[in-house]
Structure formats: C-alpha cells, structure tokens
C-alpha positions in Angstrom: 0.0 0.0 0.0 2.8 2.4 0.7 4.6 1.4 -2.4 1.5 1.9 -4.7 1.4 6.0 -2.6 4.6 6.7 -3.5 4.5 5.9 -7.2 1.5 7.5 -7.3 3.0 10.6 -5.8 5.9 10.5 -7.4 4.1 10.9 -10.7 1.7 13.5 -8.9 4.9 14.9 -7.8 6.3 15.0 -12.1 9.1 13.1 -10.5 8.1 9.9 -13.3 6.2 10.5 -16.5 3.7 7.9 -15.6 2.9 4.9 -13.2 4.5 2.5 -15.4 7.7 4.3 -15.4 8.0 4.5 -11.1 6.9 1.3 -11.0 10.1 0.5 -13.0 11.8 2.4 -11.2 10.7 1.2 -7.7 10.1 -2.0 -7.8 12.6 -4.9 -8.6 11.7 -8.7 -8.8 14.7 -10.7 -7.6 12.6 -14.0 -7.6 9.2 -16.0 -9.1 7.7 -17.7 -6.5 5.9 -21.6 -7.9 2.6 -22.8 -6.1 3.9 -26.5 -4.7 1.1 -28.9 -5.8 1.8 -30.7 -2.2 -0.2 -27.7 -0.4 -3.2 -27.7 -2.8 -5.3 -29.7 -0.3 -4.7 -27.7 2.7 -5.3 -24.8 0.9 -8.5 -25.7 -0.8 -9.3 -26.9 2.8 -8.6 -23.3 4.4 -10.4 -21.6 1.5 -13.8 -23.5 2.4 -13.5 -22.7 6.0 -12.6 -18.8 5.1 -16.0 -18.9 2.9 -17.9 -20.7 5.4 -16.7 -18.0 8.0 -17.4 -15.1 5.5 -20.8 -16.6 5.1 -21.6 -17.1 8.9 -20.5 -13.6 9.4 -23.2 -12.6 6.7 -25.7 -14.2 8.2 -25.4 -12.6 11.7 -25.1 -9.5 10.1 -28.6 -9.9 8.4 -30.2 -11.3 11.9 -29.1 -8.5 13.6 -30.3 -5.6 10.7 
C-alpha cells in the first residue's frame, strides 16, 4: 500500500512521467515464487473454511439488521 502512494505521488509529484515508469523504477523482482502442488489440499481446505466463515459472518449481520 505504501509502495503503490509513493509511485502514485511520485508521478503527482512529475518526479516519473507515468505509473508504469515509477513502478520500474521502484520496484525490482529478484525471484518468481511456484505454487507447490503438495499444499493444494490444505489450501482448498482453508479456503472452504474462510467462505464458510465469511458466510456465517453474513448471516449474523442480516439477523441483527
């Protein structure tokens, strides 16, 4: 969140010609991360629980309005 402020500013600022150019400027990628096919379960797992939650949070919300 800071990063994406301070390109934004920085072209505000006319310190970059455009967004594309701080990002460039400010941002390097040293390394590409791969999804390991081992965690796929678990993380299908944690998803269903996190939209379970979101959808028992939903429904005390419309009990209570």
């Amino acid at each position: 969140m800071l990063l994406g402020s301070a390109i934004l500013a920085a072209v505000a600022g006319g310190q970059r010609a455009s967004v594309t150019d701080a990002m460039q400027a400010m941002t390097a990628r040293e390394c590409e991360y791969s999804p390991n096919a081992a965690y796929t379960s678990l993380h299908r797992r944690r998803y269903q629980a996190f939209q379970l939650l979101q959808q028992t949070a939903k429904n005390i919300r419309e009990e209570r309005y």
